[in-house]
C-alpha positions in Angstrom: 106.0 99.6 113.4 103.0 100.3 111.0 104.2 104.1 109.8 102.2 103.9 107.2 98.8 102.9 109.4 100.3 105.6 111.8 100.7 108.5 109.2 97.3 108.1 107.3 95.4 107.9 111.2 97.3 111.1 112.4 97.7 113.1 109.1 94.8 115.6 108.6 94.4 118.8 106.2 92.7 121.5 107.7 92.0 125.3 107.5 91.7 127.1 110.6 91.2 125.6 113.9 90.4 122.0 113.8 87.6 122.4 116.5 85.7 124.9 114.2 86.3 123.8 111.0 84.3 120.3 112.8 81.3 122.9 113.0 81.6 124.3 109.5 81.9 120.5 108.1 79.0 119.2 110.1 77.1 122.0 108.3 78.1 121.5 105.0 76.8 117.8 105.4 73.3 118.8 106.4 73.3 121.5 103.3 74.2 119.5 101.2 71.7 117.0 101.8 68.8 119.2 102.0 70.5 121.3 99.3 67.0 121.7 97.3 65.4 123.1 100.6 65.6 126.3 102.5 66.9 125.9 106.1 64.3 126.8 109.1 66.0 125.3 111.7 69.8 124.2 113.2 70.3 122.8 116.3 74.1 121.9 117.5 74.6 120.3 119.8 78.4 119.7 121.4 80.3 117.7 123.7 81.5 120.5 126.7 84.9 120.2 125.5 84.5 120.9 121.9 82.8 123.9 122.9 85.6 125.2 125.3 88.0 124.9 122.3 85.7 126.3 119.4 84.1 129.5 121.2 87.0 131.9 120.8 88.9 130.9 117.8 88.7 133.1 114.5 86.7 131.2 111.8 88.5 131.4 108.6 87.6 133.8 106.6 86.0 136.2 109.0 89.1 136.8 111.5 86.3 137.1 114.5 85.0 134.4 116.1 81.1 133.2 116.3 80.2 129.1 116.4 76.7 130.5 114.7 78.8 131.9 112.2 80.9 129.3 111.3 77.7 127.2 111.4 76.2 129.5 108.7 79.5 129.3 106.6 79.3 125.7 106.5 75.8 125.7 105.6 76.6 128.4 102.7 79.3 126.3 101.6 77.5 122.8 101.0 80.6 121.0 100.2 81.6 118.1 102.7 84.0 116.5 100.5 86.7 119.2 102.1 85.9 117.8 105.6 88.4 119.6 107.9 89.7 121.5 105.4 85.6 123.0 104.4 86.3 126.7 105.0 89.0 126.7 102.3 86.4 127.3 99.0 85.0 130.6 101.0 84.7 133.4 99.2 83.7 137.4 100.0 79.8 136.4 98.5 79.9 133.6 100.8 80.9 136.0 103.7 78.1 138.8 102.8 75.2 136.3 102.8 76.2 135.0 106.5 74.1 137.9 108.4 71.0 137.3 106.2 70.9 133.3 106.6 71.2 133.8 110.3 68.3 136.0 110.5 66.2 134.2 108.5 67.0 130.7 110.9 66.3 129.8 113.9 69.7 129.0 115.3 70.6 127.0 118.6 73.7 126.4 120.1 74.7 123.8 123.5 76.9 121.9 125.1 76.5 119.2 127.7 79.1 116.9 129.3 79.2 113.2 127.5 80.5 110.3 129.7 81.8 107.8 126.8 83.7 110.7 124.7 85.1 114.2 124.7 83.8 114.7 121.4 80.3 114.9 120.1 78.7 116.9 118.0 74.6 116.5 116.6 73.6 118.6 113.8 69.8 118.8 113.7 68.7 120.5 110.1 65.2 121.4 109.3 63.4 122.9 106.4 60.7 125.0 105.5 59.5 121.9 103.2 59.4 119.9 106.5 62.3 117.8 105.5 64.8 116.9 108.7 68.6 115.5 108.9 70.3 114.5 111.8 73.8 114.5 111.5 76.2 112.9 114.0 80.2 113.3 114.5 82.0 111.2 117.0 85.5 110.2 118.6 87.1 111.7 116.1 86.8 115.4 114.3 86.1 113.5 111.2 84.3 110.5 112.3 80.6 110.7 110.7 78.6 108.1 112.8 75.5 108.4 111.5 73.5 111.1 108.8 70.0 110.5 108.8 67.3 112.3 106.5 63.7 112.0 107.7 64.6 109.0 109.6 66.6 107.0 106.6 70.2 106.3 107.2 72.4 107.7 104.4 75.6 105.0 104.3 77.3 106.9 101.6 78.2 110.2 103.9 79.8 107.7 106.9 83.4 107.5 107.3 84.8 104.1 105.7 86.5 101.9 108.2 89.8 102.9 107.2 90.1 105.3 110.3 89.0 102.6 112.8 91.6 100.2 111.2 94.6 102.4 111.6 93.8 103.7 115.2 93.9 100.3 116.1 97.7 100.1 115.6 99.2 101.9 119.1 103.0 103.0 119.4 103.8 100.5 122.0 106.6 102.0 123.7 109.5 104.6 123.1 111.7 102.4 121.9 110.1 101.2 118.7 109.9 104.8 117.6 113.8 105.2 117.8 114.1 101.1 116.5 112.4 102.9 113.3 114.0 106.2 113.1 117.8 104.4 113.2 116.5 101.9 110.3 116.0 104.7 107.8 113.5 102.4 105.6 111.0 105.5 105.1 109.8 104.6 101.5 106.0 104.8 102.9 106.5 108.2 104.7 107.0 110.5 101.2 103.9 112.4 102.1 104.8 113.1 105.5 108.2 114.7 104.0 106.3 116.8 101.2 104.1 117.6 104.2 107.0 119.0 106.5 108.5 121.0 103.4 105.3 122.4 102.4 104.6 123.6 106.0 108.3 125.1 106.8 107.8 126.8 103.4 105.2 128.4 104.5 106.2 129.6 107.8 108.9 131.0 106.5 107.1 133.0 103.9 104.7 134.4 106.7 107.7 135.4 108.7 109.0 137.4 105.4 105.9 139.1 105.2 105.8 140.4 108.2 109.4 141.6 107.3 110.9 139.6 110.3 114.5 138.7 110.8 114.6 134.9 112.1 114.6 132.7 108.9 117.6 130.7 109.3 119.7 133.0 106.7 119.8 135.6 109.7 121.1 133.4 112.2 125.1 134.1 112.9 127.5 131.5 112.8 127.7 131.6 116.6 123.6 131.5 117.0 123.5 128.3 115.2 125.6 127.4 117.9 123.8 128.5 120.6 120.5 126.3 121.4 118.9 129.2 123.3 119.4 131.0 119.9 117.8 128.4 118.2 115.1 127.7 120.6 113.9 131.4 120.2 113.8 131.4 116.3 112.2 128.1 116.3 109.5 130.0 118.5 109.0 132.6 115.7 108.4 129.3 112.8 105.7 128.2 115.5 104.2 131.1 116.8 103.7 133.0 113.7 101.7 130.7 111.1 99.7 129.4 114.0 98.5 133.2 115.0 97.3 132.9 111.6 95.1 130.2 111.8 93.4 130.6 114.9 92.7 134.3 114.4 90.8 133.5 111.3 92.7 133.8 108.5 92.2 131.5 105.4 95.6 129.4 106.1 95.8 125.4 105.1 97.7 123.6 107.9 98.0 120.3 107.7 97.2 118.6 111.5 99.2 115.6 113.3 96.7 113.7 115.7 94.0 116.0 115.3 95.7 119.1 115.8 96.4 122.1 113.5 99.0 123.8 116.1 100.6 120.3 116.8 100.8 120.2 112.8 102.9 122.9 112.7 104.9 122.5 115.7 106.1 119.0 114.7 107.1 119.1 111.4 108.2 122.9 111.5 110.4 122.0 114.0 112.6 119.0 113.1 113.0 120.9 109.5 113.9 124.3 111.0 116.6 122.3 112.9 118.2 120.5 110.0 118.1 123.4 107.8 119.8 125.4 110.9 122.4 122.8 111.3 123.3 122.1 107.6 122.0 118.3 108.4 122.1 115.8 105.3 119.2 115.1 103.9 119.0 111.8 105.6 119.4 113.2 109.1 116.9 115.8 108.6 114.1 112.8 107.2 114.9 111.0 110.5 114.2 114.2 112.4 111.0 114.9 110.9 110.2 110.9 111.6 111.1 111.1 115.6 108.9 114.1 115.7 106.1 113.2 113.9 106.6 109.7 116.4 107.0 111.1 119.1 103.9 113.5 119.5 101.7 110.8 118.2 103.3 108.5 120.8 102.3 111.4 123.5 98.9 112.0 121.9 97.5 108.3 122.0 97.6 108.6 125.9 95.6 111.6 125.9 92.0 112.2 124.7 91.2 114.0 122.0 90.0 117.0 123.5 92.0 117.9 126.3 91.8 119.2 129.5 96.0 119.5 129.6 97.3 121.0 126.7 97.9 118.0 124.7 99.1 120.2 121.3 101.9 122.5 123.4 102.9 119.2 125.7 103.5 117.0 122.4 105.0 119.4 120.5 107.6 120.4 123.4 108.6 116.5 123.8 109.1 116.3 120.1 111.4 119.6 119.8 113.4 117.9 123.0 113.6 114.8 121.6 114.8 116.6 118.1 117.3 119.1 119.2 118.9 115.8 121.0 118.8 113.3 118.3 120.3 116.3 116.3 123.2 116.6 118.3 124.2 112.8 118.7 122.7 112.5 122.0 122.4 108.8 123.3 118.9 106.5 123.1 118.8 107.6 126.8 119.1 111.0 126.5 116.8 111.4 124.1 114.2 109.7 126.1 115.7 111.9 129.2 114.9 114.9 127.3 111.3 114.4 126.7 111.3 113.7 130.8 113.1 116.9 131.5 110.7 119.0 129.5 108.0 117.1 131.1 109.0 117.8 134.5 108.3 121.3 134.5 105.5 121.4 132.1 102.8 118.9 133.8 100.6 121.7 134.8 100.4 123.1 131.2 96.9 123.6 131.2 94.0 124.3 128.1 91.9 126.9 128.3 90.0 126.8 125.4 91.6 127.3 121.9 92.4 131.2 121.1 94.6 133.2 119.7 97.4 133.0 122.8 97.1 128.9 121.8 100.2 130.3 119.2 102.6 131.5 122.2 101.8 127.9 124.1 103.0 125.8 121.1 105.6 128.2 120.6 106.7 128.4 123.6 106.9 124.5 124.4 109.0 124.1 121.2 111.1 126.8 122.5 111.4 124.9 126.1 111.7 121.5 124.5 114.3 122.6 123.0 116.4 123.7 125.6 115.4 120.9 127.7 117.2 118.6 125.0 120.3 121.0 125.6 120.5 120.0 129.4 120.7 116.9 129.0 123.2 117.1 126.5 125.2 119.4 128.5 124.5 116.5 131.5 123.1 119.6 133.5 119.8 118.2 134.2 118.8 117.8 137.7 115.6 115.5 136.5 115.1 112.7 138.9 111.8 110.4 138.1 110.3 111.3 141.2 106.6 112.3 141.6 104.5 112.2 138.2 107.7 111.5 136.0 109.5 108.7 136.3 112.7 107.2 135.2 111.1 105.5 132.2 109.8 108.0 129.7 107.1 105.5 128.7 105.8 105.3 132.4 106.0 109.6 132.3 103.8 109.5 129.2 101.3 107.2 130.5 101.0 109.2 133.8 100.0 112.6 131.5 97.4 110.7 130.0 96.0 109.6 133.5 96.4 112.7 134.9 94.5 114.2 131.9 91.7 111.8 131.5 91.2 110.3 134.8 92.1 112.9 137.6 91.6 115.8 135.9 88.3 114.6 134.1 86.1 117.0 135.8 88.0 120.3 135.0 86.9 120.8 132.0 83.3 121.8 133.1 85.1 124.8 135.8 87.6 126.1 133.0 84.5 126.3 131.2 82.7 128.6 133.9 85.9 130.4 134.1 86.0 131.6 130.1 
């Protein structure tokens, strides 16, 4: 296995929701190249399920949301070097000249379905000068295909090929994540570690502001224990730095395959559990490894941009597979309990991203979790029949079918319905 190819294509810093911050750093591209003009004119244009997922999330900053908002941020900011990560520089000036740019530019906003991607977005600048860029992100939310000013390609704002190279390394089955995680060589993976630390550090200084009582310190000797005791202060580590960062607040989350949420519920989780278990040092590094894994392993099969909830259904396989790992569950029980949690979670559907996109991740974590426990406890009444199957491989690749194949078209009617 290529961890290091692995962790460098499914690794992003962001702030805020990843599907805005895409908006705000297409933006900040076309500033910055016309950066000695005055705007007239932006044009966005967006692939339907972009849209669904940026509408109603918070931009940072602001804590309301407004895509022509987060478009003028971007523009205010001019600094595309941040990428994903482009709303963190804002300031309160930055915020007060938002409402002026807007009415002093004519602004349009659309979506439209695209058959070869679920992800598309075309900025189209112009200024008062008469000067033009056309900005393109593709695949990927930061995949720059093509900037063009007045018709000239610019090379040096595309992406370098690194991000091609690495996707180009799949996990091919279940089996070589758990080949890995049992031969401990993680010499490549320090940042991934740092990562983890640096994210359960800060859930658990948002749970102490908000004066809460489930850091790990609070638990009782019989809660740590208890898996349903765990599974519900695992939810709080999930659920509360998430809120944060799709309501709008200025919050740095670090994303695992292209996902703030999934960011947090992967590597939150396999550190909550080792710190909750008193696990050595070594254990909890092979935790954070299986999870980080094991949601890329579930995200590959899906698109980008899904119609499922791709963030909540990888981050519930991963807290399954954790909790059972943790408690010296068998190679076949672990793989069972990503099946179990996947048996009663197919129809886990997204909406659009929001501000209740913190209880789904939450609450997968939280149901992961106890599906590890019933197969530990041999209580689980899982069966492979219908959509799962025995093989946990063959149950994965059936969610990514059902998502992009059969359930293609959805998109476009949850759309109608928000």
């Amino acid at each position: 296995m290529n961890a290091y190819k692995i962790l460098k294509g499914n690794l992003t810093k962001t702030m805020g929701c990843t599907d805005i911050g895409v908006v705000g750093f297409i933006a900040s591209i076309g500033a910055y190249v016309l950066r000695n003009s005055k705007i007239k004119s932006v044009k966005l244009t967006m692939s339907e399920e972009l849209y669904k997922n940026s509408v109603n999330v918070g931009v940072p900053g602001l804590h309301k949301s407004g895509l022509d908002k987060a478009l003028a941020l971007g523009l205010l900011l001019k600094n595309p070097k941040n990428k994903l990560s482009v709303f963190e520089s804002v300031t309160n000036d930055d915020i007060d000249k938002i409402d002026e740019l807007l009415s002093n530019t004519d602004v349009q906003i659309n979506y439209q379905k695209f058959e070869n991607t679920v992800l598309y977005e075309k900025l189209h600048l112009t200024s008062f000068t008469g000067d033009e860029v056309i900005i393109i992100i593709e695949d990927l939310y930061d995949n720059v295909v093509s900037v063009k000013r007045n018709g000239v390609k610019l090379s040096e704002f595309e992406k370098d090929a690194l991000i091609e190279n690495v996707n180009k390394y799949k996990i091919e089955n279940y089996d070589e994540i758990l080949d890995y995680v049992e031969e401990a060589s993680f010499d490549e993976l320090e940042e991934l570690f740092h990562i983890a630390k640096l994210q359960y550090e800060n859930a658990r200084e948002e749970i102490m502001n908000q004066k809460g009582n489930y850091l790990v310190e609070n638990l009782q000797k019989h809660s740590k224990d208890c898996i349903y005791d765990l599974s519900n202060y695992l939810r709080k580590h999930i659920e509360v730095p998430a809120l944060k960062r799709m309501r709008g607040d200025l919050f740095t989350v670090y994303g695992v395959a292209g996902s703030g949420n999934l960011g947090i519920g992967t590597l939150v989780t396999p550190m909550f559990i080792a710190d909750a278990l008193e696990l050595s040092d070594l254990l909890r590094r092979k935790l954070i490894v299986l999870s980080f894994m094991t949601s890329v392993y579930v995200k590959q099969e899906m698109s980008v941009v899904t119609v499922l909830c791709g963030t909540g259904h990888a981050t519930g396989c991963s807290a399954a597979a954790v909790i059972a790992y943790a408690k010296n569950a068998t190679r076949e029980e672990v793989k069972e309990s990503i099946n179990v949690y996947l048996s009663t979670s197919m129809g886990f559907v997204c909406d659009g991203a929001k501000l209740s996109c913190t209880d789904k991740v939450a609450f997968a974590a939280m149901n992961g979790t106890i599906a590890g426990k019933k197969v530990i406890d041999h209580n689980s009444i899982y069966d492979g029949t219908g959509i799962n199957k025995i093989s946990v491989d063959q149950t994965i690749t059936n969610l990514g079918k059902l998502n992009n194949e059969i359930l293609k078209s959805a998109n476009n009617g949850i759309i109608k319905l928000i």
